[in-house]
Backbone bond lengths (Angstrom), bond angles and torsions (degrees), N, CA, C in turn:
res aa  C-N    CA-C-N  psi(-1)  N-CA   C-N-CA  omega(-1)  CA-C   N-CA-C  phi
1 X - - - 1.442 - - 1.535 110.68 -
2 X 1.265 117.77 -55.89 1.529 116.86 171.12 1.863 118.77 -45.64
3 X 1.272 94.11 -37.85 1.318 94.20 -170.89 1.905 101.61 -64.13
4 X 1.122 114.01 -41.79 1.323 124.81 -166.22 1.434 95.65 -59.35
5 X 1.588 135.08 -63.09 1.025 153.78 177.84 1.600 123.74 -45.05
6 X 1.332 108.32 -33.53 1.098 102.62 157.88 1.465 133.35 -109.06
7 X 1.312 114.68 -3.50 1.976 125.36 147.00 1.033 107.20 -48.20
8 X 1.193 125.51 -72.58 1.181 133.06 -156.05 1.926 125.65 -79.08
9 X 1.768 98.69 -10.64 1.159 118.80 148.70 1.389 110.47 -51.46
10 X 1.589 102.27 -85.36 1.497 120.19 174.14 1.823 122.21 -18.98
11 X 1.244 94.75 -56.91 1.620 113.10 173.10 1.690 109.27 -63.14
12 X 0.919 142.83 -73.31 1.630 155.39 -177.62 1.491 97.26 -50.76
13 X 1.212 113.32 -68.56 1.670 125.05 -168.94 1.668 100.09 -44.94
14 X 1.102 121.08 -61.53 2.037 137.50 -174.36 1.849 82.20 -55.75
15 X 0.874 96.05 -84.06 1.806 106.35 -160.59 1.660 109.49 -34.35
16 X 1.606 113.42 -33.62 1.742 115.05 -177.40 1.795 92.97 -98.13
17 X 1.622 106.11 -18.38 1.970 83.44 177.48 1.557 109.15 61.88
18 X 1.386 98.55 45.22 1.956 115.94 177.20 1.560 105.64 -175.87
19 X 1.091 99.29 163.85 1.346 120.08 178.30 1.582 103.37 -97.20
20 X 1.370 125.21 153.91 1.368 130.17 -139.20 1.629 100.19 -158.37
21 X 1.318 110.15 131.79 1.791 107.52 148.94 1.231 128.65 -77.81
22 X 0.983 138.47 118.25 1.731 135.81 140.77 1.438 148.16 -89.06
23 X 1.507 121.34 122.56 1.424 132.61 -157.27 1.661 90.72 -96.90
24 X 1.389 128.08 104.92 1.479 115.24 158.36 1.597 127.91 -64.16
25 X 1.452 108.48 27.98 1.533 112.77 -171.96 1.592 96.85 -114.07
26 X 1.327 105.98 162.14 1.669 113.87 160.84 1.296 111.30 -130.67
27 X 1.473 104.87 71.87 1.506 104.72 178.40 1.491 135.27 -65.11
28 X 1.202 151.25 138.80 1.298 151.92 -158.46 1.095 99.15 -77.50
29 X 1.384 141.93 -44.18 1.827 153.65 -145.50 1.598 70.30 -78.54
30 X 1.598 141.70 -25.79 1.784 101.68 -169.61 1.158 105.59 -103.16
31 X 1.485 112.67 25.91 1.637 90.76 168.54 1.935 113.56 -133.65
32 X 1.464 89.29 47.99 1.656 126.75 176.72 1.114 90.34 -79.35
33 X 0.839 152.22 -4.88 1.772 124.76 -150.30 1.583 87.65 -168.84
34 X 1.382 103.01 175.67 1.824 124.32 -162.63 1.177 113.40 -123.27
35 X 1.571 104.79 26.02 1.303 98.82 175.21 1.415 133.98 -104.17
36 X 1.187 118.86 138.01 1.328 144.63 -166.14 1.854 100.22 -24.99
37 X 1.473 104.29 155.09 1.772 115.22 179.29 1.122 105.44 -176.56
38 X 1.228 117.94 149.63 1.320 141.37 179.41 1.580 97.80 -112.37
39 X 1.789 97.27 149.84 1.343 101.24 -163.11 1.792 84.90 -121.55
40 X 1.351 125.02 130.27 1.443 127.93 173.89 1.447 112.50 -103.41
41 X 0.997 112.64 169.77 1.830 127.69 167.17 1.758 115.37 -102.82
42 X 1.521 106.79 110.25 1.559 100.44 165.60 0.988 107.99 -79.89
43 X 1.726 85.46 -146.77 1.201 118.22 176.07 1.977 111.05 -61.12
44 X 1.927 107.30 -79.67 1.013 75.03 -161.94 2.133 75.88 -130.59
45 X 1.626 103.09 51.65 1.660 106.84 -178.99 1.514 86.92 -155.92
46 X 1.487 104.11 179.33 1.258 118.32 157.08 1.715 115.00 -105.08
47 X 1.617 98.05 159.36 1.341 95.00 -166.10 1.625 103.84 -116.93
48 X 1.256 163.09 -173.93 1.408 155.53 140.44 1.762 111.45 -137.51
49 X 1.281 92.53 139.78 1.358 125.25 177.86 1.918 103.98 -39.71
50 X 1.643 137.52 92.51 0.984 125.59 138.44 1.941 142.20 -85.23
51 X 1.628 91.67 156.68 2.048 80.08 -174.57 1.484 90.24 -112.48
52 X 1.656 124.71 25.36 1.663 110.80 168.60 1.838 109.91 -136.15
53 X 0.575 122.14 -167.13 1.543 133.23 171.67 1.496 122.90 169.99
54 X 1.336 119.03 164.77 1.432 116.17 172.31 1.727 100.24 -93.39
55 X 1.276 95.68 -158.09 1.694 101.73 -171.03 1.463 120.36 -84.85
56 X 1.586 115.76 12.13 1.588 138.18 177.96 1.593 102.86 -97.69
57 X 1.331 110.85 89.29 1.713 105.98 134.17 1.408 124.87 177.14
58 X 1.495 119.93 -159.28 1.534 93.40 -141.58 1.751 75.02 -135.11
59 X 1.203 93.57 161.68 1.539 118.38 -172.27 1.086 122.03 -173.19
60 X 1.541 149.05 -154.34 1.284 151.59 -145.10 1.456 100.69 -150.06
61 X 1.311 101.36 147.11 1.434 127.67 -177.18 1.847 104.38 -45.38
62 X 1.521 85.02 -60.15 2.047 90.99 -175.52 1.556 119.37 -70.49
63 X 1.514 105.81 -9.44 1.502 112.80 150.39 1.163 138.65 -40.57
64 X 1.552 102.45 -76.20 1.534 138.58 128.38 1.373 120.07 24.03
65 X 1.599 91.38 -89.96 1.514 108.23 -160.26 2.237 95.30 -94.36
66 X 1.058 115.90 -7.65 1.676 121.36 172.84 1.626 106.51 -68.47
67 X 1.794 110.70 -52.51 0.845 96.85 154.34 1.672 136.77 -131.11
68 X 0.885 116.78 49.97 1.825 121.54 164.66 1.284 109.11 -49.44
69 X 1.373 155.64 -7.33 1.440 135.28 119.30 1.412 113.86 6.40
70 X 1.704 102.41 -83.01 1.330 130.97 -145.43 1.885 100.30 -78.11
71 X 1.329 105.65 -39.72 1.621 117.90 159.91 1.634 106.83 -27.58
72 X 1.513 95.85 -92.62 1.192 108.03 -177.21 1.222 123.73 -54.54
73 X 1.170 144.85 -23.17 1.287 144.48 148.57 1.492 130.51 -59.25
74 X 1.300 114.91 -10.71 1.096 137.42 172.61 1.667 114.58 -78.10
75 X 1.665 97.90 -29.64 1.727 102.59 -173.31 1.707 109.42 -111.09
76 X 1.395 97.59 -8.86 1.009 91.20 171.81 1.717 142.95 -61.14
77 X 1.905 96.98 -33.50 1.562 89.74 174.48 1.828 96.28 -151.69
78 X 1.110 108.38 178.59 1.769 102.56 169.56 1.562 118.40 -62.41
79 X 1.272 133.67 135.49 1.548 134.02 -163.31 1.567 95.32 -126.79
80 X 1.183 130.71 141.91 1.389 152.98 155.00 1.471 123.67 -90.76
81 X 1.688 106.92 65.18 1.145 145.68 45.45 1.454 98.64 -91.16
82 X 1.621 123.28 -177.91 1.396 123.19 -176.94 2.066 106.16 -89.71
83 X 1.164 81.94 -20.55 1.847 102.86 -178.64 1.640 108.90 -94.94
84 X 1.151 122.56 33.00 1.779 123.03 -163.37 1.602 77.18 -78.38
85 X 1.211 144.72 -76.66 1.342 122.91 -149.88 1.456 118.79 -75.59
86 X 1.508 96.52 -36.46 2.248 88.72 160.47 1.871 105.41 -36.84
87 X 1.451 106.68 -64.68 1.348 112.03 -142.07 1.753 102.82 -74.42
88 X 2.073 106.14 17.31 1.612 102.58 -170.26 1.564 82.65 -115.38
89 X 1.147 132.24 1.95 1.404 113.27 152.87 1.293 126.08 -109.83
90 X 1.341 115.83 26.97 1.723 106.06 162.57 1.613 94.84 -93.98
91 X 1.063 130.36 0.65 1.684 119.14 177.49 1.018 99.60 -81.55
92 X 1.801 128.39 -2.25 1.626 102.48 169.98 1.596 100.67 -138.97
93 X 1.364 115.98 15.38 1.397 123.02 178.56 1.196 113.44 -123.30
94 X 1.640 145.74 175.23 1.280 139.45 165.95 1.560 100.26 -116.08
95 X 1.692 100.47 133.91 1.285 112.62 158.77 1.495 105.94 -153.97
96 X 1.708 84.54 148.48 1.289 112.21 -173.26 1.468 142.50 -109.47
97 X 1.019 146.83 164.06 1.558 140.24 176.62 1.777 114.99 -150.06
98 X 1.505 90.18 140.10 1.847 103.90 -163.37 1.546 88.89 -66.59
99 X 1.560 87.81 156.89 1.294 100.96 152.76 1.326 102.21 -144.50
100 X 1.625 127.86 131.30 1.629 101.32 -2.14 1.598 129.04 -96.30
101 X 1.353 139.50 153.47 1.153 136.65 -168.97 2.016 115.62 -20.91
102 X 1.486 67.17 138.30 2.085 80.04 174.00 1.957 93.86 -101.43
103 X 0.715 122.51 -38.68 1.487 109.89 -174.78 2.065 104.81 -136.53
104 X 1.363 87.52 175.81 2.030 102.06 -168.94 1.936 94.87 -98.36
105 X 1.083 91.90 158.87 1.654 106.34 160.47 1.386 82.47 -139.88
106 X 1.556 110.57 127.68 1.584 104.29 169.78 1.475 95.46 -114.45
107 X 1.241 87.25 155.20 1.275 106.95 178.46 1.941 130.43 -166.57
108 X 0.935 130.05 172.40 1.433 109.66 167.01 1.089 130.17 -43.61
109 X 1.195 120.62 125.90 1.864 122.82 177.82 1.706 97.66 -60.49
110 X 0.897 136.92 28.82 1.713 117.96 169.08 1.768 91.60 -149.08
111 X 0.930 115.45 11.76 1.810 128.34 176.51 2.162 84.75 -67.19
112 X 1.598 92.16 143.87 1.453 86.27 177.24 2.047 116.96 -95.45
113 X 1.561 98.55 1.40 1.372 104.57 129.36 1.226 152.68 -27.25
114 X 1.744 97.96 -82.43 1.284 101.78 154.93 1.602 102.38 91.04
115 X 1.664 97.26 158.95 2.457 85.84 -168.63 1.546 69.52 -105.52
116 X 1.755 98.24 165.99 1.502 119.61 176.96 1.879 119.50 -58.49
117 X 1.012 122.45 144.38 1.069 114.61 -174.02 1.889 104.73 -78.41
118 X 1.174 118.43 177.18 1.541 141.25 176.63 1.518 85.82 43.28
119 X 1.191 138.77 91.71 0.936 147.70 159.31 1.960 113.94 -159.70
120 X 1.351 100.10 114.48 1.656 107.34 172.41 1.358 119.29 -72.86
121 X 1.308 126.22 91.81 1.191 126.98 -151.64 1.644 89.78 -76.09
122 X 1.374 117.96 -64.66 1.328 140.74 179.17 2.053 108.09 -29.10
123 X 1.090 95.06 -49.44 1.822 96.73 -174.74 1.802 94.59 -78.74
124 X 1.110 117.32 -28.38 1.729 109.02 175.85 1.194 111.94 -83.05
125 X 1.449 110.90 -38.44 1.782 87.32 162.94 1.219 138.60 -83.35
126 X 1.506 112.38 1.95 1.707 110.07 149.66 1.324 129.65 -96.79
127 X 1.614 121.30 10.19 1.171 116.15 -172.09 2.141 84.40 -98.86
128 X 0.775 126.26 -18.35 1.481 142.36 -163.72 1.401 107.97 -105.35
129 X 1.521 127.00 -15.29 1.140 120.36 172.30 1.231 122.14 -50.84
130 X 1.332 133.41 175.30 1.471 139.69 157.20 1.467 131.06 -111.35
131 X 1.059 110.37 82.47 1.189 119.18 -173.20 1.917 111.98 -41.73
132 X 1.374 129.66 127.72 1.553 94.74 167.25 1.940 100.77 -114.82
């Protein structure tokens, strides 16, 4: 997964000539709504343009520190969404998410989250089981 994540950084990041967020999730809650996305080419998936995320993803130092405002305000108290200041800098930054998912957020199947789509949850949790 890392490896994917950071090719395909490498690749997207050169090609837009900016530094970029990335969500390794494909959450269902973003495709509530009609809003517009661009679909990119990684490494070895496609990736699309999101304006939300949870508290998973990876980016650059000068990201970071451009906006740590929005960081710290983020931890400071409970937010309605809990990500309101993450999700106030993709209106001026790009971030993205694979399709299809590089990693799980599990959670309740009626969570308005929601688990990633095209994913066999069932065959990964027996290839991952522990036998004793």
């Amino acid at each position: 997964m890392l490896e994917e994540i950071v090719a395909s950084y490498e690749r997207i990041a050169s090609q837009l000539n900016k530094d970029i967020f990335m969500c390794p999730s494909d959450y269902p809650y973003l495709y509530m709504s009609n809003a517009k996305t661009n679909v990119l080419i990684g490494n070895k998936r496609h990736w699309r343009t999101v304006d939300k995320t949870l508290c998973t993803f990876l980016t650059t130092k000068n990201l970071l520190n451009k906006y740590w405002d929005n960081f710290y305000m983020n931890c400071i108290d409970r937010h309605d969404p809990f990500e309101k200041y993450l999700n106030e800098i993709y209106s001026k930054e790009i971030c993205i998410s694979p399709l299809k998912s590089l990693s799980l957020h599990l959670t309740n199947i009626n969570s308005s989250y929601g688990l990633s789509p095209l994913i066999d949850y069932k065959k990964l949790w027996e290839e991952n089981e522990i036998n004793d």
